[in-house]
N, C-alpha and C positions, 0 to 999 in steps of 0.2 A: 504494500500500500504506500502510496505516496506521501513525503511528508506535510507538505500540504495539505490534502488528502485528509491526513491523521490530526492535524491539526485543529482541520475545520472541523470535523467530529468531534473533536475533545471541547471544544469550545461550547458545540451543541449539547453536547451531554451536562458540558460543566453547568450551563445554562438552566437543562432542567433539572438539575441536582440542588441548585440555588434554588429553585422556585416552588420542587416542591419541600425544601427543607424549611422555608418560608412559610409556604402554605401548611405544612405540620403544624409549627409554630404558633400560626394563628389559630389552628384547630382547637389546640389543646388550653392556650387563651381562654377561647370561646367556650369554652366546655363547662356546662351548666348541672349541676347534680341536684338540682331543686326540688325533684321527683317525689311525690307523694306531700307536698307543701300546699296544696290546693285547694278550695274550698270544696269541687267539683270533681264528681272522676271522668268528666268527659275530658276537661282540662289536663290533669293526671294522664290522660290514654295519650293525650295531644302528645305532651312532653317526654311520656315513654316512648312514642313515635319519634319523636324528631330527635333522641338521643340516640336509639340505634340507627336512624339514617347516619346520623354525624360520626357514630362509633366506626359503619362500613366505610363512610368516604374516608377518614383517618387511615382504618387498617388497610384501604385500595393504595393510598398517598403512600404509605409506607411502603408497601409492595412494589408499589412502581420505583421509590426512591435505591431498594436494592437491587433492582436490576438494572437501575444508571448506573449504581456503583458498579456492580459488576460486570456491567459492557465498560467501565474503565480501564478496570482490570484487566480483562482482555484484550483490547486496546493497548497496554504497555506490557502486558506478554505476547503479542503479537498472535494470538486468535481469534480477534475481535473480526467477524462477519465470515464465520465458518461455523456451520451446522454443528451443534453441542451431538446430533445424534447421527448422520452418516458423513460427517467431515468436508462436505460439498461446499463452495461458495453461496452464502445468502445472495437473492438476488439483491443488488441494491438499490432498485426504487423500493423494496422491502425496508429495506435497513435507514433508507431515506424517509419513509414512513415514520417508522416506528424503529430507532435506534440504539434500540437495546435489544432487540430479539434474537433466541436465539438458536432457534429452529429455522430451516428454508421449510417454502410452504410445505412441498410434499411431504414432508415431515411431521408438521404442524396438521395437517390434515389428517395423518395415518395419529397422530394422539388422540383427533378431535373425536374419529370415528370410534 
């Protein structure tokens, strides 16, 4: 891979490593345990709802956040856009997509099934 190339990637990724380490940040901020503080239990079901939404976008935020790190890592060992499962090149308007992945589709597809 070109160093350029590598560069401009690292850059991307650094990018969304920052934003969602940001956007965690503010989650956890935001984070309200008021539950069962209510005069009402429709109020009460409200707030149980909108904590488990906030709970999954958190643990989604985190999940994403480790597989920026780990498309870095690879990226400075040098397998950064090679199939984790038959060693092929990911295509890369895949990888330009979504650059951390790290299956190629057919791959990703024989998991999906």
């Amino acid at each position: 891979m070109a160093v350029k190339k590598t560069s401009a990637l690292r850059s991307v990724l650094e990018a969304e490593q920052a934003r969602l380490l940001a956007m965690i940040a503010q989650m956890e901020i935001e984070s309200d345990d008021s539950l069962g503080y209510s005069n009402h239990m429709a109020d009460d079901a409200t707030e149980a709802f909108e904590q488990a939404k906030d709970l999954a976008l958190l643990q989604n935020a985190e999940r994403l956040l480790e597989q920026v790190r780990d498309a870095l890592r690879r990226l400075d060992d040098g397998t950064y856009g090679k199939c984790e499962s038959c060693r092929k090149p990911i295509d890369p308007a895949r990888l330009e997509a979504l650059p951390y992945l790290t299956l190629c589709l057919r791959c990703q597809q024989r998991l999906e099934a």
